[in-house]
C-alpha positions as CSV (number, residue, x, y, z in Angstrom):
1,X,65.0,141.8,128.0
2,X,61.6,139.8,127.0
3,X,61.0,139.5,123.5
4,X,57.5,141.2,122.1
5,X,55.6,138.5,120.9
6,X,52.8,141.2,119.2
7,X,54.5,145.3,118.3
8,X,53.5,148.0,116.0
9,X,50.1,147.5,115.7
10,X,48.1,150.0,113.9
11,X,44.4,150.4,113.3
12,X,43.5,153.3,110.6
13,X,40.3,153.3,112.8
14,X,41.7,153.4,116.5
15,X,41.1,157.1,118.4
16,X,41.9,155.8,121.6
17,X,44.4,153.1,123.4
18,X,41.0,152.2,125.2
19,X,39.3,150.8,121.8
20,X,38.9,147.3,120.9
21,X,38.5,145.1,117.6
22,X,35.0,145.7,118.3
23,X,35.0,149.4,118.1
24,X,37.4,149.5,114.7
25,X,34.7,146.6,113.3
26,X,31.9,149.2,114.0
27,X,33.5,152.1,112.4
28,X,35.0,149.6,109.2
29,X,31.4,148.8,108.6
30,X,30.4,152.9,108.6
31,X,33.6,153.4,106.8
32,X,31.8,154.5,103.0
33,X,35.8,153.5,101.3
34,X,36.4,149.9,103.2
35,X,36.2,148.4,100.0
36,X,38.1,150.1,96.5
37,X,38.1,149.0,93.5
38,X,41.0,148.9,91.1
39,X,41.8,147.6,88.0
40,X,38.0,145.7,88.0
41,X,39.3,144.0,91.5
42,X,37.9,144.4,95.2
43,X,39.9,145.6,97.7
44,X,39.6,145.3,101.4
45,X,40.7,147.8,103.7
46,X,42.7,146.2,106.5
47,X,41.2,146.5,110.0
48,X,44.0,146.3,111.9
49,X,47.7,145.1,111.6
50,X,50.9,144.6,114.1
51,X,54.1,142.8,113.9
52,X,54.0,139.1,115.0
53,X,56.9,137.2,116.3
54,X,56.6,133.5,117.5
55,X,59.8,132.4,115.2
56,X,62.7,134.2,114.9
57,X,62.0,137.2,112.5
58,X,58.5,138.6,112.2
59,X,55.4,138.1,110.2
60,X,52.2,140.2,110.0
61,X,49.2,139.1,111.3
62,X,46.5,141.1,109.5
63,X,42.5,141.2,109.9
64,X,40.6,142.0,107.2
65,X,37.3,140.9,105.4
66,X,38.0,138.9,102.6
67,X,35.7,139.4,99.6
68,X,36.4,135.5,98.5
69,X,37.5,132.2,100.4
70,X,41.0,132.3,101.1
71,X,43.7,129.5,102.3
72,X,46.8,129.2,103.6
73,X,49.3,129.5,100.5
74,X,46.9,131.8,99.0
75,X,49.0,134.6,97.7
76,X,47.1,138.2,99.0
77,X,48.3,141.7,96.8
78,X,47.7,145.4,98.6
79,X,46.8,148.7,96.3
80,X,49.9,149.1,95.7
81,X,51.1,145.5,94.2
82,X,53.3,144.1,97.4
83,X,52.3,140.5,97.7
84,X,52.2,138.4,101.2
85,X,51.4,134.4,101.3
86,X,49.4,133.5,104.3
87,X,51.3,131.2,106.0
88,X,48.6,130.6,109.3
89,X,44.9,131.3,110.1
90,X,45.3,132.9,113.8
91,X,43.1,130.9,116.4
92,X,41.6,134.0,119.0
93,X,39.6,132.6,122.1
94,X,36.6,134.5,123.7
95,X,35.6,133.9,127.0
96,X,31.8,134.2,126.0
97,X,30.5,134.4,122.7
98,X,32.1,135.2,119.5
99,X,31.9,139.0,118.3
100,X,30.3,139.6,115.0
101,X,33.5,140.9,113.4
102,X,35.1,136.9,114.3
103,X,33.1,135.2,112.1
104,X,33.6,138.0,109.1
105,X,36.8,139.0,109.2
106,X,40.2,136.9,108.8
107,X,42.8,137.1,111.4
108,X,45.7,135.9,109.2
109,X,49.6,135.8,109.4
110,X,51.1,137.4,106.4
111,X,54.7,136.5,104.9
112,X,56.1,138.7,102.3
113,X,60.0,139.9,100.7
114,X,59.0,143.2,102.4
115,X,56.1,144.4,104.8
116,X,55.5,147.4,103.2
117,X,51.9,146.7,102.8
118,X,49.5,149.6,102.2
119,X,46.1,149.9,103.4
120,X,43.8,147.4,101.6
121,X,44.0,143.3,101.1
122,X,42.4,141.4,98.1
123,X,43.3,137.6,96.9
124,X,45.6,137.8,93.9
């Protein structure tokens, strides 16, 4: 059996299996609670998610839009306090131009003790 390089990816903005990043982008930005704040701090909702596994084990590779520059070793916490360290920016190549959502958003794999992760991303 062939191993899934990409599973369990989730969108809290996906309707249909015929949507794209595009379409979750456009209803983020309409989205009135894509940013919270807590404890003073800004919050990011997470676009979309999935499992990603290149290495043995998994990772996360999240997209989100990141209210402040972020790294790789850059420790990111969810609403709930579960931290991830990005350990890779995720290259993504368009056969024409680049969608808005590209140059907003991070595409970034996530590494944590456990990938319980709720639904928001900030920099700790």
């Amino acid at each position: 059996m062939k191993k899934k390089i990409f599973d369990d990816f989730y969108s809290p903005y996906e309707e249909s299996d015929s949507e794209t990043m595009d379409d979750w982008y456009k209803a983020y930005l309409e989205d009135e609670e894509r940013l919270i704040t807590k404890e003073g701090k800004t919050f990011s909702k997470i676009i979309h998610r999935c499992k990603f596994s290149i290495k043995p084990g998994y990772c996360l590779l999240v997209v989100f839009e990141p209210q402040e520059i972020i790294r790789i070793g850059d420790v990111l916490i969810d609403e709930a306090g579960h931290e991830f360290t990005i350990s890779a920016f995720e290259m993504i190549s368009f056969a024409g131009e680049h969608p808005d959502w590209y140059l907003k958003t991070a595409p970034v794999s996530i590494i944590g003790e456990s990938y319980d992760i709720g639904d928001y991303l900030r920099k700790k």
